[in-house]
KENU-125642 format. One line per 3 residues: number of its first residue (from 1); their letters; for each residue x, y, z of C-alpha. Coordinates in steps of 0.1 Angstrom, whole numbers, plus 5000, padded with zeros to 4 digits. Layout:
<pts>
NUM> a> X:Y:Z ~ ... .
</pts>
This chain:
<pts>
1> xxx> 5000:5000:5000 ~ 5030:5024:5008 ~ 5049:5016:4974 .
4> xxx> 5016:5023:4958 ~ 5010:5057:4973 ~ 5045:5064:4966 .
7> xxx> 5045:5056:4930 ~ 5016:5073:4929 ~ 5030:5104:4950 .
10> xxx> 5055:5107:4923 ~ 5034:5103:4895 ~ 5016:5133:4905 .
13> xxx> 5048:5154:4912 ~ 5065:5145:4880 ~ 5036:5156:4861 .
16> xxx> 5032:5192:4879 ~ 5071:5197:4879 ~ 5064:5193:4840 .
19> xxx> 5035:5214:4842 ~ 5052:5242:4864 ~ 5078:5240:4838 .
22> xxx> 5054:5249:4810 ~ 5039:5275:4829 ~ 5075:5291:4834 .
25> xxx> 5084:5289:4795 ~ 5046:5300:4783 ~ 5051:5330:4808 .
28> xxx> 5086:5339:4794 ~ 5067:5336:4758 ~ 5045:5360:4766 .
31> xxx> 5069:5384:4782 ~ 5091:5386:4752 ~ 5066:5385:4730 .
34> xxx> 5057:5421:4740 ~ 5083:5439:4729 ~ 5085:5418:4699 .
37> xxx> 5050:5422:4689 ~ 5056:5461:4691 ~ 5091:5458:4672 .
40> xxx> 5076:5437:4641 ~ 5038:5449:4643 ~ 5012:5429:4632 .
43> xxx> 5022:5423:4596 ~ 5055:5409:4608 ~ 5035:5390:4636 .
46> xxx> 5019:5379:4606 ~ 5050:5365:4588 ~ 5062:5353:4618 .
49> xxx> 5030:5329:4626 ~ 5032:5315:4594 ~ 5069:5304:4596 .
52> xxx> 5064:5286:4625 ~ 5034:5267:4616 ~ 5052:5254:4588 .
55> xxx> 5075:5246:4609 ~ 5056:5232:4635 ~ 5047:5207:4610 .
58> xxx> 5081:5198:4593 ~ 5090:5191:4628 ~ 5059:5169:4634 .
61> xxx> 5066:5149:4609 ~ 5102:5149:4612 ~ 5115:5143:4650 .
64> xxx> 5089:5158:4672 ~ 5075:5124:4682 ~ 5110:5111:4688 .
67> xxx> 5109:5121:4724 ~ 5071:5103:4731 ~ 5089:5073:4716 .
70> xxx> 5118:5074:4730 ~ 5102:5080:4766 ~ 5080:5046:4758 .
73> xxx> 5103:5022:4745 ~ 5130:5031:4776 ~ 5105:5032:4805 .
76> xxx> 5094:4995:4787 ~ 5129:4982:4789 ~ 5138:5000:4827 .
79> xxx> 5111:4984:4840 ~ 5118:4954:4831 ~ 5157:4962:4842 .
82> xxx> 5168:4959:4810 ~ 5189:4986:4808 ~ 5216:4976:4780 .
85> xxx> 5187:4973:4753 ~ 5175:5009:4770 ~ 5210:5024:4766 .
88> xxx> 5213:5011:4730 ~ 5181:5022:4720 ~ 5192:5056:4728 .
91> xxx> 5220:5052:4706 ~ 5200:5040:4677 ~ 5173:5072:4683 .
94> xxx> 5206:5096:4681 ~ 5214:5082:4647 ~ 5177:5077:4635 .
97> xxx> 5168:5109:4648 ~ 5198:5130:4632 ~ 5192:5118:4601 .
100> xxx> 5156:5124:4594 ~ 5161:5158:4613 ~ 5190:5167:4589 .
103> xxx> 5172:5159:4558 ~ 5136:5179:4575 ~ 5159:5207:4577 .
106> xxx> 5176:5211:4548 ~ 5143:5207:4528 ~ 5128:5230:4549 .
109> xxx> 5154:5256:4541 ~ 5154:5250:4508 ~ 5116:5249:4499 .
112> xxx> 5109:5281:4519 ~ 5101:5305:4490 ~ 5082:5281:4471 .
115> xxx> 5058:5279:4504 ~ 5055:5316:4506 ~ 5051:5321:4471 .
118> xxx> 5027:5287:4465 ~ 5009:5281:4498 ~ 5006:5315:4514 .
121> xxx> 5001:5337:4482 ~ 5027:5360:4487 ~ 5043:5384:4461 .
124> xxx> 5075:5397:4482 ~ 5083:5361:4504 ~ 5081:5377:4533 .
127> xxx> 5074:5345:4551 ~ 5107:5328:4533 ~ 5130:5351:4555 .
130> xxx> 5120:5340:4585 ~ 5117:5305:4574 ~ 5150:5300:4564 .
133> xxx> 5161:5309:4599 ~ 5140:5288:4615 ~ 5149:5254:4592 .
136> xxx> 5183:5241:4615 ~ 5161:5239:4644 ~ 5146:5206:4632 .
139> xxx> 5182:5194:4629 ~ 5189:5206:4666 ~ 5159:5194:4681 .
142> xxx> 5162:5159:4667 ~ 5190:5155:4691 ~ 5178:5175:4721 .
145> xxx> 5141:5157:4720 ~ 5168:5120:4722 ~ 5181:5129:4753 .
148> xxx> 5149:5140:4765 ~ 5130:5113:4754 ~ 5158:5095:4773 .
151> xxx> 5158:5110:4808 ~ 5116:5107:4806 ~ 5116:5076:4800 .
154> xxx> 5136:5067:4833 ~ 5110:5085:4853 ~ 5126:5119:4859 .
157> xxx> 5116:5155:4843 ~ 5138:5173:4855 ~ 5162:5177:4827 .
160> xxx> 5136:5186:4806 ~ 5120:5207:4824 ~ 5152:5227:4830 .
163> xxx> 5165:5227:4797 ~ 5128:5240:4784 ~ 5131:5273:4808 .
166> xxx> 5167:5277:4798 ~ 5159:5276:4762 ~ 5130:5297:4764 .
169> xxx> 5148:5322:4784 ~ 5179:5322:4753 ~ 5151:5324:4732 .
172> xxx> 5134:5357:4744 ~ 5166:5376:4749 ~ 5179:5367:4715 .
175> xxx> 5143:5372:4698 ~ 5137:5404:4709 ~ 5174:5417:4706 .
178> xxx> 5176:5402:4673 ~ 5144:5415:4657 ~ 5154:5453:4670 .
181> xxx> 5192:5445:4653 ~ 5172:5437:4620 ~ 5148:5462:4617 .
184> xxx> 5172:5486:4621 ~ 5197:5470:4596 ~ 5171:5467:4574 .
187> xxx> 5153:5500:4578 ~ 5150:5508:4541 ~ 5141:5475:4528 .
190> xxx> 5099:5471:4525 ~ 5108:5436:4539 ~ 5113:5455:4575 .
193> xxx> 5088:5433:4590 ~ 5100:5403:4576 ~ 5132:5407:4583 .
196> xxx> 5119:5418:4622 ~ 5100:5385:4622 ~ 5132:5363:4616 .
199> xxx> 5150:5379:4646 ~ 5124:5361:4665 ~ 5131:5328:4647 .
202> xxx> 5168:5331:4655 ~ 5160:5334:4691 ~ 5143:5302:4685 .
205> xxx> 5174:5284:4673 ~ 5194:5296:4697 ~ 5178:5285:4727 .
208> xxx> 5173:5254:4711 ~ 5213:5253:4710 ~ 5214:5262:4748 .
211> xxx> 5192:5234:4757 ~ 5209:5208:4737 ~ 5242:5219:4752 .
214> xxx> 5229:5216:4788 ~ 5213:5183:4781 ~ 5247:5172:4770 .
217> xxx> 5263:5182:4800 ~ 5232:5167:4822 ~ 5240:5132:4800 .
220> xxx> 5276:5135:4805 ~ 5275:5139:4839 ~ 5252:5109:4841 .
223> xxx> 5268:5084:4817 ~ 5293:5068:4850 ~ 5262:5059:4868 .
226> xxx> 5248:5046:4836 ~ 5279:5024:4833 ~ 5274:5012:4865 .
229> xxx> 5239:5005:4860 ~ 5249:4984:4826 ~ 5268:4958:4846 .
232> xxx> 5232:4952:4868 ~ 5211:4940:4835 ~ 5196:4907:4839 .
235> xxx> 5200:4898:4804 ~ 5228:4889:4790 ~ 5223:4895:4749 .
238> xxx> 5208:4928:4738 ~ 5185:4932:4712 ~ 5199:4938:4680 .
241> xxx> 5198:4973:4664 ~ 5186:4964:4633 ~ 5154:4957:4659 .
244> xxx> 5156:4984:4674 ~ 5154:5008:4645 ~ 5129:4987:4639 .
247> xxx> 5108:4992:4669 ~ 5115:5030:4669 ~ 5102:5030:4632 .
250> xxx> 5068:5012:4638 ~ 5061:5032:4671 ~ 5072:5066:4659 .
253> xxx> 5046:5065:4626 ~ 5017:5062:4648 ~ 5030:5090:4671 .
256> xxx> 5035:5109:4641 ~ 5001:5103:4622 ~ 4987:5113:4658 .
259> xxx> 5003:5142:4667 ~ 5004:5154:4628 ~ 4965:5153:4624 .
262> xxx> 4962:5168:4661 ~ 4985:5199:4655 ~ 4981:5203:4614 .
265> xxx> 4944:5224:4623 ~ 4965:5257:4630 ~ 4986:5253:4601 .
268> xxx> 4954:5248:4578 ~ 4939:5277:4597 ~ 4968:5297:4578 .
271> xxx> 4968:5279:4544 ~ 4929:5278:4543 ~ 4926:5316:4553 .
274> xxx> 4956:5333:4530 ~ 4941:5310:4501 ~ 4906:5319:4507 .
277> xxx> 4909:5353:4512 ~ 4933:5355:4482 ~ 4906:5344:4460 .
280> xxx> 4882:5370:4482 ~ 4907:5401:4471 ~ 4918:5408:4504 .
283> xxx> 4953:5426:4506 ~ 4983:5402:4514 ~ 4990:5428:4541 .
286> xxx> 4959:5427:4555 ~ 4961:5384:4555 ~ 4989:5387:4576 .
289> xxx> 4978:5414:4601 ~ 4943:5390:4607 ~ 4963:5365:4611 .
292> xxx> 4989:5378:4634 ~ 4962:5389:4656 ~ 4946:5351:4655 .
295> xxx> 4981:5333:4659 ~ 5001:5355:4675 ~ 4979:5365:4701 .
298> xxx> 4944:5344:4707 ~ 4961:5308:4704 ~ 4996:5320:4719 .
301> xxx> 4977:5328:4751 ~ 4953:5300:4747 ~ 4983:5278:4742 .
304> xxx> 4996:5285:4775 ~ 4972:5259:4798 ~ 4975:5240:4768 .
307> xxx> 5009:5231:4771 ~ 5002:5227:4804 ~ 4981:5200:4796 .
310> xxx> 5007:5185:4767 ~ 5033:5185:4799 ~ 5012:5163:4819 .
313> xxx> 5005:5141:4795 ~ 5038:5139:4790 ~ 5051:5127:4825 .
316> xxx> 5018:5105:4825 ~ 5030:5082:4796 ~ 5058:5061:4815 .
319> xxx> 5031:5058:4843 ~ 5007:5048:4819 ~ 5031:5022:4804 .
322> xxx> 5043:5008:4838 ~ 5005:5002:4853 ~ 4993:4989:4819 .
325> xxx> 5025:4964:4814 ~ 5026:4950:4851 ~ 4980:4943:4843 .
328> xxx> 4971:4964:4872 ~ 4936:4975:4861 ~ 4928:4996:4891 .
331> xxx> 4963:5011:4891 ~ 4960:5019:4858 ~ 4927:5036:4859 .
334> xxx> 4940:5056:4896 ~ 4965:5073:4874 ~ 4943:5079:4841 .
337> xxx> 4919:5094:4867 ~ 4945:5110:4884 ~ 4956:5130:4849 .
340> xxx> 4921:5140:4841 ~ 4916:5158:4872 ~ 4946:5179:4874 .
343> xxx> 4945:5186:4834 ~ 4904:5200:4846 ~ 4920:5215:4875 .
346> xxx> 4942:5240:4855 ~ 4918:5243:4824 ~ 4889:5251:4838 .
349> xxx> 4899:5284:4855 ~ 4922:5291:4831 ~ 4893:5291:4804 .
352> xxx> 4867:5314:4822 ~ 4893:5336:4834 ~ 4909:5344:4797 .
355> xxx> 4869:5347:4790 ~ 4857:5371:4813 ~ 4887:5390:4817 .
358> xxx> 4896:5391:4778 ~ 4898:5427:4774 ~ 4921:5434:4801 .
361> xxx> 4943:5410:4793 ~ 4945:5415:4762 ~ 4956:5454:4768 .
364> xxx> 4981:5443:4797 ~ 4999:5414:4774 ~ 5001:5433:4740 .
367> xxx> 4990:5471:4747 ~ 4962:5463:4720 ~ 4937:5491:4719 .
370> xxx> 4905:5498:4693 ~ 4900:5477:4664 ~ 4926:5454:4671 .
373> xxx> 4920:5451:4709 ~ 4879:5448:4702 ~ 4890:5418:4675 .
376> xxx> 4915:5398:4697 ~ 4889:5406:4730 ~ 4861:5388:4709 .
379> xxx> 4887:5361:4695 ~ 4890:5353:4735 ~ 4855:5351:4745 .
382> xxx> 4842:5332:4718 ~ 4874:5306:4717 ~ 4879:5304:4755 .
385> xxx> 4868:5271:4762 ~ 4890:5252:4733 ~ 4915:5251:4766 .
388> xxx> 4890:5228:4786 ~ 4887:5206:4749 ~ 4925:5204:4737 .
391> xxx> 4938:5200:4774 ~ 4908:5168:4776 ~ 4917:5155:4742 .
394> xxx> 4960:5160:4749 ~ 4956:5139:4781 ~ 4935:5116:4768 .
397> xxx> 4951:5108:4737 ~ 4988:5103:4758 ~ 4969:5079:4780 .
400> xxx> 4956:5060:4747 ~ 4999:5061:4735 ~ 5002:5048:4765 .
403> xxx> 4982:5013:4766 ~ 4991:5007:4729 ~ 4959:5020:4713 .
406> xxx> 4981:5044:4691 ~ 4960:5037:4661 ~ 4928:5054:4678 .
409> xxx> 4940:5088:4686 ~ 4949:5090:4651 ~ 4912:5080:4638 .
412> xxx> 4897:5101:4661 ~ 4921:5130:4648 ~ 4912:5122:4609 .
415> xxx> 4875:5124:4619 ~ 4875:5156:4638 ~ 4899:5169:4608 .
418> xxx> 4876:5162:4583 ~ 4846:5179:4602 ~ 4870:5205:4611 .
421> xxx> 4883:5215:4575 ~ 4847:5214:4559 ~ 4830:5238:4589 .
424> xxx> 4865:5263:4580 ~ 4860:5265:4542 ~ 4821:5268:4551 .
427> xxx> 4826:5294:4574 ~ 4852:5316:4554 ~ 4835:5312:4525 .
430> xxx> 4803:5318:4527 ~ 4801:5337:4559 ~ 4810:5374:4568 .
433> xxx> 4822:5358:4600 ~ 4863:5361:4583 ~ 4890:5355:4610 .
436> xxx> 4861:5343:4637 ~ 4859:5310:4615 ~ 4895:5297:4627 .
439> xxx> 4879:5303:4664 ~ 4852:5285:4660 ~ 4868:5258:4641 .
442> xxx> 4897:5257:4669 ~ 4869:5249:4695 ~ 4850:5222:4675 .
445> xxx> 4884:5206:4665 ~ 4896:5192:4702 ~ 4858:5190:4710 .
448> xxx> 4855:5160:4688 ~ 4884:5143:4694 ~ 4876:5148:4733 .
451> xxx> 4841:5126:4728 ~ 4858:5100:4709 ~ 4886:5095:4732 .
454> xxx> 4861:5098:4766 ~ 4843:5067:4744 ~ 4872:5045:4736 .
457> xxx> 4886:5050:4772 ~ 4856:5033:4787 ~ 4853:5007:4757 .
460> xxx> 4892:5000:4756 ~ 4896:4999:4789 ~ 4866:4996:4809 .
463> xxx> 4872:5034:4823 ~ 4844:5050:4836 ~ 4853:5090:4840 .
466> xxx> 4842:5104:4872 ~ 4823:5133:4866 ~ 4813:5148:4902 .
469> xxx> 4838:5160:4917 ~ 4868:5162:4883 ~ 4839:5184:4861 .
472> xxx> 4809:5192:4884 ~ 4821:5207:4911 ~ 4853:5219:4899 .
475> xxx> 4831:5235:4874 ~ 4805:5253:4897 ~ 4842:5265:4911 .
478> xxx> 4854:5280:4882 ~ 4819:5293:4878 ~ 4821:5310:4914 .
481> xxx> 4854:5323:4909 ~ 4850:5340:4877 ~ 4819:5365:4889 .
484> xxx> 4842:5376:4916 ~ 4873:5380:4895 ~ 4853:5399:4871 .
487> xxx> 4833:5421:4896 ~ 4869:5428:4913 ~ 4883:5440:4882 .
490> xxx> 4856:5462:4877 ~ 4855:5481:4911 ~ 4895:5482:4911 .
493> xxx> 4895:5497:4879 ~ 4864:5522:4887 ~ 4889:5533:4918 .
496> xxx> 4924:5528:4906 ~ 4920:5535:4869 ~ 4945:5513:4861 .
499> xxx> 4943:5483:4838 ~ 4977:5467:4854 ~ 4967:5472:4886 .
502> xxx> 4932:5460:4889 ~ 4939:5432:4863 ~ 4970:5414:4883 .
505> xxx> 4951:5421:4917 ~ 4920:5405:4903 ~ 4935:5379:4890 .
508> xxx> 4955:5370:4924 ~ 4920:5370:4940 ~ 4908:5346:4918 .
511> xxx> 4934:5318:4923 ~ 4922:5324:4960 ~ 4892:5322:4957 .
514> xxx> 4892:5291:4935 ~ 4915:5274:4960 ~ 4890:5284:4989 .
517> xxx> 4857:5269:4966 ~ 4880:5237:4956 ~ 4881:5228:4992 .
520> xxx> 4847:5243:5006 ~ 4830:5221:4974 ~ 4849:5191:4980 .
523> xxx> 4863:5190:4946 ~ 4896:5182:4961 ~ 4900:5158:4990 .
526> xxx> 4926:5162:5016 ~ 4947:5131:5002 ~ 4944:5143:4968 .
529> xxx> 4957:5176:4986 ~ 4991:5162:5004 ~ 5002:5145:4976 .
532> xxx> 5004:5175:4958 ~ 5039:5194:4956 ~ 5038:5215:4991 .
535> xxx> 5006:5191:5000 ~ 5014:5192:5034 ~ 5017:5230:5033 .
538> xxx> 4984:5238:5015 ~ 4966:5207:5036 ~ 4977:5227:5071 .
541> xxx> 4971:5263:5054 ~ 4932:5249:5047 ~ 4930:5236:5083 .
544> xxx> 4945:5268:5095 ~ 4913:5287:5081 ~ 4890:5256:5091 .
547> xx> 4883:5248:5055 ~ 4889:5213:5059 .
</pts>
């Protein structure tokens, strides 16, 4: 019973040291991208959106599923103290890895003003610029997302999760000092914006560098202990790595068709828009600004709880893996229960706070005022609850990776795609509803794919998702906490008359008043509670107040 709670104790740390992690980087994202939203504008916003979806995607289907993989196949192999064929498989995903990253990249680089001149319609490449910068990323994070892969898959975050802050921090130094450099280099070239956008994408590449190095120095300073740990395996003949390459192939294409047909909706938002709109008459520059404002700023800030959500789903897969290989069905359905909750715990708030506090935050984050502070304010409260959806269907679909139902996430992805890319063309075609289609298709997207994988959880599996306490009552929370965040804005800004001011202080009251309702509602239990980070801490600060 003690092991148990223990494994489960550390389940539940791993995943919010992940999650804390991605709430650091996000942060830093937002920060930096401040100053480099007023340095390029909106146009170069523009340009700068559509580099990295393309990106996004070359990296998708290049290496971005490496580190899934890799996390799998070694936490398979540990378990079962095998850790020869775990330290050879990590020398087989190097080599694999490099390769196809090398080859994404240099295609990348090299096809980057055909795909500003043939997918987004433009005349003067703007996007090119900043895609060419971007393109020896892939190459980098083929390695990086190994040794990441690696350290997951023994059941520590912590390198990642370090390296991720550290690259993000390179990143928004280098992004924002960069784009300033450029634009001023550049001044008298009508590709200022452009050239402004890839000084963002360097800072990109250069953190990646940072991290890579740091994760080579983590591994370095690991590999004696690894030695030692080689001379403890219980078998005596590894696999061969012929196999191996193998293995990696067949469970890195599933991963790949998953996360491809999950993340390719906001690179279609762009193609489907600029091509759309194209044929509508509407201004290349104007394209771009829309889209800046939809990218840039709705589904950066949106994309913050939803990397939260990616994180945890993350540091649930070895979990996953180690309660589904050892058959222990009510382990196994502790932990998918246990992922649900805190992804519901962080999205739900999240959701209606970014709803009802749009406008504010909006001004405070990116200074936006009239037209373009009305459009990304409306962006926000129609789009709002795609958090609660894509953080559902992330953690769902990791659990469904993790009990060797790969080929359903991927279903469930073409299906929601399909509906998906019919309801966009619909909408921007025959609709005055422009940019507010990709909103609503962002919502309906992750909505899908959430039924589906809530179905297939209780038919694979035989899980049955609580729904009182993870969704009612944490709801009727979020609920509770939102009229009071919104009613405190209001009467600190009719005294203060300051956006910052009563925006941060009603938003610090929230997170204490949702914590207060959490407890008071019995959405969270005291064990639930303690084996939280600083559980002890929060379960004797509730008791202090007599709220348990």
């Amino acid at each position: 019973m003690v092991a148990a709670k223990d494994r489960k104790s550390s389940f539940i740390t791993q995943g919010i040291i992940l999650a804390v992690a991605s709430v650091i980087v996000r942060l830093i994202g937002l920060i930096y991208r401040i100053p480099l939203a007023k340095a390029i504008g909106d146009d170069g916003l523009g340009a700068y959106s559509n580099a990295f979806e393309v990106y996004n995607i070359a990296l998708l289907l290049s290496t971005y599923s490496i580190p899934t993989a890799i996390s799998k196949l070694i936490s398979e192999r540990e378990d079962k103290k095998e850790y020869g064929n775990s330290y050879h498989l990590l020398q087989v995903g190097l080599i694999f890895s490099a390769v196809v990253g090398f080859l994404a990249s240099l295609l990348l680089f090299l096809g980057a003003d055909f795909i500003a001149q043939y997918i987004y319609k433009e005349a003067d490449l703007s996007t090119a610029i900043p895609l060419k910068v971007l393109a020896p990323t892939i190459f980098v994070f083929s390695i990086m997302g190994v040794i990441r892969g690696f350290f997951q898959g023994k059941h520590t975050v912590i390198p990642t999760s370090v390296s991720q802050i550290l690259e993000q921090i390179v990143n928004a130094v280098v992004s924002v000092l960069a784009a300033k450099l450029l634009i001023s280099h550049f001044s008298a070239s009508p590709k200022i914006s452009a050239y402004g956008a890839a000084g963002g994408t360097l800072g990109t590449l250069c953190g990646a560098v940072t991290a890579l190095l740091f994760l080579l120095f983590i591994f370095l300073s690991y590999y004696p202990y690894l030695k030692r740990r080689l001379k403890k395996d219980r078998i005596g003949a590894y696999e061969d790595r012929a196999l191996l390459i193998k293995i990696l192939f067949l469970t890195t294409i599933p991963i790949i068709l998953n996360q491809t047909v999950y993340s390719i909706s906001s690179f279609l938002d762009s193609v489907l828009m600029n091509q759309i709109f194209d044929y509508k008459g509407v201004e290349e520059l104007v394209r771009r600004t829309l889209f800046g404002r939809y990218s840039g700023k709705y589904r950066l800030l949106t994309n913050v709880p939803i990397a939260v959500a990616s994180s945890i789903g993350m540091a649930t897969l070895p979990s996953i893996v180690q309660a589904h290989t050892i058959k222990n069905k009510e382990l196994l359905h502790s932990r998918i229960a246990q992922a649900v909750k805190l992804n519901m715990l962080i999205a739900f708030p999240c959701a209606a706070g970014m709803a009802v506090l749009a406008s504010p935050i909006m001004q405070f984050v990116f200074e936006d005022t009239g037209e373009a502070l009305a459009m990304t304010s409306r962006m926000m409260h129609i789009g709002a609850a795609s958090i609660v959806f894509f953080a559902y269907s992330t953690a769902t679909n990791s659990i469904l990776q993790g009990v060797n139902r790969m080929r359903l996430p991927v279903i469930h992805g073409v299906i929601s795609l399909v509906i998906y890319l019919v309801l966009d063309v619909i909408l921007l075609m025959y609709t005055p509803l422009g940019v507010y289609s990709l909103v609503i298709g962002n919502m309906v997207f992750p909505l899908i794919i959430s039924i589906l994988n809530r179905r297939a959880l209780r038919r694979e599996l035989g899980y049955i998702q609580e729904l009182d306490r993870t969704f009612i009552r944490t709801g009727l929370c979020t609920v509770f906490m939102s009229i009071l965040a919104f009613l405190a804005y209001r009467g600190l800004f009719s005294v203060t008359k300051s956006n910052t001011i009563s925006l941060l202080a009603a938003i610090l009251f929230a997170m204490v008043v949702y914590f207060i309702t959490l407890i008071v509602f019995r959405a969270v239990e005291e064990e639930e509670l303690s084996e939280m980070p600083k559980g002890a801490f929060l379960v004797r600060l509730a008791k202090k107040f007599h709220l348990m």
